[in-house]
N, C-alpha and C positions, 0 to 999 in steps of 0.2 A: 432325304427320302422318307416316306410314313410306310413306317409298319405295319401291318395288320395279322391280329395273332391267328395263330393254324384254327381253322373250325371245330366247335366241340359242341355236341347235344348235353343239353340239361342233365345233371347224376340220374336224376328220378326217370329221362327217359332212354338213357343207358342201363337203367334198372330193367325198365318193361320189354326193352327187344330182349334181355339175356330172359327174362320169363317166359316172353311170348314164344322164342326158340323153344323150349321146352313143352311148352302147351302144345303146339303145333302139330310137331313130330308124331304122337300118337292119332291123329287125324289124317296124317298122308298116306293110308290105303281105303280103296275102297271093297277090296275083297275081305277082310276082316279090322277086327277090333283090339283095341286094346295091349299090343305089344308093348314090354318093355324095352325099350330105345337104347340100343348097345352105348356103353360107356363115350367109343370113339365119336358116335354121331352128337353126342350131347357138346363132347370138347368142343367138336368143328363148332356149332351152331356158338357155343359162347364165346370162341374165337372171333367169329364172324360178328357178335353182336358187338365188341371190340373196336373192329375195323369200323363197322358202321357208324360207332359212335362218334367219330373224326366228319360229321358231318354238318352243317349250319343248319339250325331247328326250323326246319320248310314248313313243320307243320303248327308253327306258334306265330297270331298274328303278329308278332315283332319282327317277322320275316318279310319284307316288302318291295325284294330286288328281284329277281330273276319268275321267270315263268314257272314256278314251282308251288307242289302244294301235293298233300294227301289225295288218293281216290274217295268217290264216296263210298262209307262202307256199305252197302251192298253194292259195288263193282269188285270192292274189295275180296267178297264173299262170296260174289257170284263168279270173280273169277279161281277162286279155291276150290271152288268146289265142282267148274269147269277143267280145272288141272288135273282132277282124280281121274278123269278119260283121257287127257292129253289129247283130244283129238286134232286132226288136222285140215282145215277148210281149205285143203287143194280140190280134195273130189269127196263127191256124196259118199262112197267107199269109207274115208277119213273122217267125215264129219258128218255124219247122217241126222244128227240135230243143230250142232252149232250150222251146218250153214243155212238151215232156214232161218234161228235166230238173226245171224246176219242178212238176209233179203229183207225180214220185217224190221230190225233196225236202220238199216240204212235208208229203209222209204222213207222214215218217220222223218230221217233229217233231210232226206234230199227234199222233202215236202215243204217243211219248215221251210227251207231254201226257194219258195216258190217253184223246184222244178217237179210239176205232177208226172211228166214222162220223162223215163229217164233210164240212164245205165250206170249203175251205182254199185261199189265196192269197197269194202275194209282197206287198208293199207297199214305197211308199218307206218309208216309216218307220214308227216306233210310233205318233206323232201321226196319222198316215193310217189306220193301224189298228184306234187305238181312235176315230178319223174313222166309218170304216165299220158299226163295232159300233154307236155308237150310233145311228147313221142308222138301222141294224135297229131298235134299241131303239127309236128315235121313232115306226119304220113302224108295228111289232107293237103296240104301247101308246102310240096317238096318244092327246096330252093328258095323257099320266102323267108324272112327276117324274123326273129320275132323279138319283140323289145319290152322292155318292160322301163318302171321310175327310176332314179336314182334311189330311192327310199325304200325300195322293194327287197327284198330280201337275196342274198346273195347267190343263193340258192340256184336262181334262175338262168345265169349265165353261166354257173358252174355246168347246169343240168343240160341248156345250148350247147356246151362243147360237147357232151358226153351222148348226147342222141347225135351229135353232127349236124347243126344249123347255126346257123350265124344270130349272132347276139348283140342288140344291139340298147346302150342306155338312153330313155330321153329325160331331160332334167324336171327338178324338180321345184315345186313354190316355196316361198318362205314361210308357209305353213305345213311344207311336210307331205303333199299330196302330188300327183302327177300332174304337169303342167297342161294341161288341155290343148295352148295355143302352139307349144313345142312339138304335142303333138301331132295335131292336125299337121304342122309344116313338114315332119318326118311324115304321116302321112299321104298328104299331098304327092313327094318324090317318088312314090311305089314302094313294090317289093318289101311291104311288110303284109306277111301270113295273120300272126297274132299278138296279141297287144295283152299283154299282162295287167292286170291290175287289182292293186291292194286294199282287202278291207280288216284294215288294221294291223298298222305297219310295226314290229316286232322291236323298233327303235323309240319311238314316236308315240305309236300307237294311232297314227291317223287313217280315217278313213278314205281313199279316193273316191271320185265322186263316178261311179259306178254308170249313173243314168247318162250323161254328158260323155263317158267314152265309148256307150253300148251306141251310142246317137253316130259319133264320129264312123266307129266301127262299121257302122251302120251303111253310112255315106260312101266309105270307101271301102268297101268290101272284104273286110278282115274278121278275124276271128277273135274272141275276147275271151281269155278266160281271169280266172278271178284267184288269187291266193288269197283264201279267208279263215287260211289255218287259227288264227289269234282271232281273228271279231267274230266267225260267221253267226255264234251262235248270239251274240247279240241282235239278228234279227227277232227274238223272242222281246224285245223291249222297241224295236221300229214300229210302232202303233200308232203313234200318238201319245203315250201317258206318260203319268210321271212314277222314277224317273225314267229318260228316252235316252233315243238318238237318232239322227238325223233320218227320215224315213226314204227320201229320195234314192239314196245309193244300195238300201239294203231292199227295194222294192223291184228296182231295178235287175233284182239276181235272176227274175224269171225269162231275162233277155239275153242272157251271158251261154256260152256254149258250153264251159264245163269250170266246178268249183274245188279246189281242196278246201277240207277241214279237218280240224283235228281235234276229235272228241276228248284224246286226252290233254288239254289244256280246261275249256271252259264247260265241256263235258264229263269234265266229273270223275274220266277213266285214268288207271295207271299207263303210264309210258308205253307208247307201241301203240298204239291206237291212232289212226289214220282215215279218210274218207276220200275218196273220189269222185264225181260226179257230172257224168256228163249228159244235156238234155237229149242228144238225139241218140236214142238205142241202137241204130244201125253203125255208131263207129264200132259196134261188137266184132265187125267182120275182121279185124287189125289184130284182134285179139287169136283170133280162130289156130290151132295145132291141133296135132294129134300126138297122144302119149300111149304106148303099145301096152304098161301097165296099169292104166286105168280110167277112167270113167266108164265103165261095163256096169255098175249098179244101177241105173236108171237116166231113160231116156231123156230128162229134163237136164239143163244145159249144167255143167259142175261149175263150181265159182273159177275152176284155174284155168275154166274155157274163155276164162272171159278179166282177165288179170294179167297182170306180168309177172309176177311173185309166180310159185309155186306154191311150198310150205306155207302155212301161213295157223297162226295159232287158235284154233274155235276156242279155247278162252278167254281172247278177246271180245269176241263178237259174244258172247253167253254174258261178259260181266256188263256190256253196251246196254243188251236189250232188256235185263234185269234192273240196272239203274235208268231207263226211259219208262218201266214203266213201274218203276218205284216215286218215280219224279218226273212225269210228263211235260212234253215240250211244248207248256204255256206258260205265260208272264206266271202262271200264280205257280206253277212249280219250278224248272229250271232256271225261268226265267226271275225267279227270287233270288236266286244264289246271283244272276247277273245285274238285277237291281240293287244288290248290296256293297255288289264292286263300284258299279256305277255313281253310286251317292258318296260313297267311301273317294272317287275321285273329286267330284265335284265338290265334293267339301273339303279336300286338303288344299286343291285349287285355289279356292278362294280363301283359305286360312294363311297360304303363302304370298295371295298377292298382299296382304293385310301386315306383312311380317317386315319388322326394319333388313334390310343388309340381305334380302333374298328374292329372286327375280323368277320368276313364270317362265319356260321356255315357250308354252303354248298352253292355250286352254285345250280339255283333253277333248279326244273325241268318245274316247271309249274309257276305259280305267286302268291307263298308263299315263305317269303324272312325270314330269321334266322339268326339274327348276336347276338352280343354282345359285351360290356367293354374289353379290351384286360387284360390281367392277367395271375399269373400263378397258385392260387390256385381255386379250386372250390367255397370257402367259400369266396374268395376275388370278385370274378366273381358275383355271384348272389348278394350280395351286392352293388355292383358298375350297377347292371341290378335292382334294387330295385328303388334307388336313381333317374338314366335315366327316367327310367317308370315316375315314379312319377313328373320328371320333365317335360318332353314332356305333357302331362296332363295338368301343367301348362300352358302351351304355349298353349293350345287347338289340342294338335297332341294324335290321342288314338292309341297304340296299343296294342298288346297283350303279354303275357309271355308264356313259352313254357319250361317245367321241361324235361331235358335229363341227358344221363348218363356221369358224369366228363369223366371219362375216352376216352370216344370218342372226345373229346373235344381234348384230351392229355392235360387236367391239373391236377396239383397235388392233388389227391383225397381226400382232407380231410373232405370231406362228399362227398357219395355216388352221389349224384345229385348235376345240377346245372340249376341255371333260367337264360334263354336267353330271349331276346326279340323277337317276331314274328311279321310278317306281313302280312296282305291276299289284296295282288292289284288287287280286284275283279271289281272296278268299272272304268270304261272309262275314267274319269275326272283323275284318279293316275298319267298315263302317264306325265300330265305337272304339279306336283307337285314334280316331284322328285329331283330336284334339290333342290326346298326351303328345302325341309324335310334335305335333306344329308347337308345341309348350318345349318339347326336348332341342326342337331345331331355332329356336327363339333364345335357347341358351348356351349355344354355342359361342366359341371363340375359335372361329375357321382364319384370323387374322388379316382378311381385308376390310 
């Protein structure tokens, strides 16, 4: 069995959390200046910089596994200095600035998204978001099915039990996208309400083809929504130019009934940052309570009229709307940080179909990159992806693994599944590493 030793940050950036703790500290009031910072708090914070440092370096391009990566620093800054009110975007009462922050941020992206009319809100998460979609989907077509790809995120079936509707999967292509034909025939039989569909699958990273299931949807009178927590914001590169991506399914959004994203991924924001989106403003009515202590500040609707959360943090929404319009949601701003991903895949892409002894799982659609050991059984295959892993670690290269089914692979099945290596080139710096990395994976001795 291969080891892989416990995670550790760089000495030098174990060095700058135990400083930064210190810096800090005199900054966390906004009623005055300049205190000396009791002994105890000092201990805690360099305790804590400690603990943190038991973490794998997210924020050095040699990091190129998991959905992870620094905020931009003004999210970073703008949510610090959102925290000295602590406000709370339930009711105007709570957040009498952050939640306009939040109405003007979230048009920006619902816009971007093609949707110009809409009802749109922050959310913790993506999980929360496509939480809430389907809660609609349940309202609107109580009793109806709602199904989503194999490739779709797990999310979705967990979220069907937990509203109380029936879940159902339809299978998937050998490229990783929603079967169009499986679906029309689940189609076809009825009793499906809404039909999920992914742009930019969290394994994969493929995009479904958005236009072709709004079309079905269409035909048979169901409802689509869209998990575009991981791509959506690659519609800033759906133009035409180089580089793209495929423009069809991302033009398509302005047909879709309602979208999650998640700004903290390719938005720039830290953790907890979530979006929801849905085109027709009147599913508001679902939303409708009444709370005995609050919304008495003003007649205009509070955000928790119109949400399932409560609590929710207007530091979020302050560090959103300060990074959009630090770096605007066009190709030549946001959309640069996505262009960088973008090339960053398609050139490791083709650096590895180039490479003896290493196979392509798919060419990408967005900048999640899936290769593996060349082999021809299953059992030989994740073995020899064991070994790599564990080696590149070595070397200070992290990425990730990613369980698929042998068979699409076309190797010989001698167990069901097989472990590929993944990659997510979510951050800007990837682009000019990808040579070293295909140089590092060129010198491997993974043993098949």
């Amino acid at each position: 069995m291969t080891v892989v030793s416990e995670p550790q940050l760089p000495p030098d950036q174990i060095a700058r959390l135990h400083r930064r703790g210190g810096e800090l500290l005199p900054l966390a009031s906004l009623t005055h200046d300049g205190d000396e910072p009791p002994a105890e708090w000092l201990e805690a914070l360099a305790a804590l910089a400690d603990r943190l440092g038991q973490s794998y370096p997210f924020a050095d391009a040699q990091y190129l596994g998991q959905m992870l990566k620094p905020p931009h620093p003004v999210a970073w800054a703008g949510y610090a200095m959102a925290m000295l009110l602590n406000s709370n975007n339930h009711a105007l009462d709570g957040g009498p600035a952050t939640a306009y922050l939040e109405q003007e941020a979230v048009d920006q992206i619902a816009r971007m998204l093609h949707q110009e009319i809409h009802l749109s809100h922050l959310t913790a998460s993506g999980t929360i978001a496509n939480l809430e979609a389907l809660w609609v989907a349940r309202s609107l077509h109580p009793g109806k099915v709602i199904v989503s790809g194999a490739h779709a995120h797990y999310t979705h079936a967990r979220i069907s039990e937990v509203v109380g509707v029936r879940h159902e999967t339809v299978p998937s292509t050998d490229h990783g996208t929603l079967d169009l034909s499986a679906l029309e025939e689940r189609l076809q039989r009825g009793g499906v309400g809404t039909v999920v569909a992914t742009l930019g699958s969290t394994g994969l990273g493929m995009v479904d083809r958005i236009d072709r299931i709004a079309d079905l949807c269409d035909e048979y009178d169901a409802r689509i929504h869209v998990d575009a927590a991981y791509g959506g914001f690659f519609t800033l590169l759906a133009d035409g130019g180089t580089p793209g991506v495929a423009r069809e399914p991302f033009d398509a959004l302005a047909r879709v009934d309602s979208i999650a994203i998640d700004p903290h991924k390719h938005g720039l924001q830290p953790y907890g940052c979530g979006c929801i989106i849905f085109r027709d403003p009147t599913v508001g009515h679902l939303y409708r309570h009444d709370s005995p202590y609050t919304y008495f500040t003003s007649d205009d609707l509070h955000p928790g009229e119109l949400s399932l959360e409560c609590s929710r943090s207007g530091a979020t929404a302050a560090a959103l709307w300060a990074t959009l319009r630090a770096v605007p949601l066009t190709r030549d701003g946001l959309g640069s940080h996505l262009a960088s991903a973008r090339t960053a895949a398609l050139a490791l892409a083709e650096r590895i179909r180039l490479l003896d002894d290493w196979m392509l799982v798919l060419e990408p659609d967005l900048d999640i990159v899936c290769w593996h050991p060349s082999g021809t059984t299953a059992s030989g295959v994740s073995a020899a992806t064991e070994v790599a892993f564990a080696q590149l670690a070595e070397r200070g290269w992290h990425v990730a693994k990613l369980v698929v089914n042998a068979t699409d692979l076309g190797l010989e099945a001698d167990q069901p599944a097989v472990t590929v290596l993944r990659s997510t080139l979510m951050k800007r710096e990837h682009a000019d590493i990808v040579d070293e990395f295909a140089d590092v994976l060129a010198s491997l001795n993974h043993g098949v």
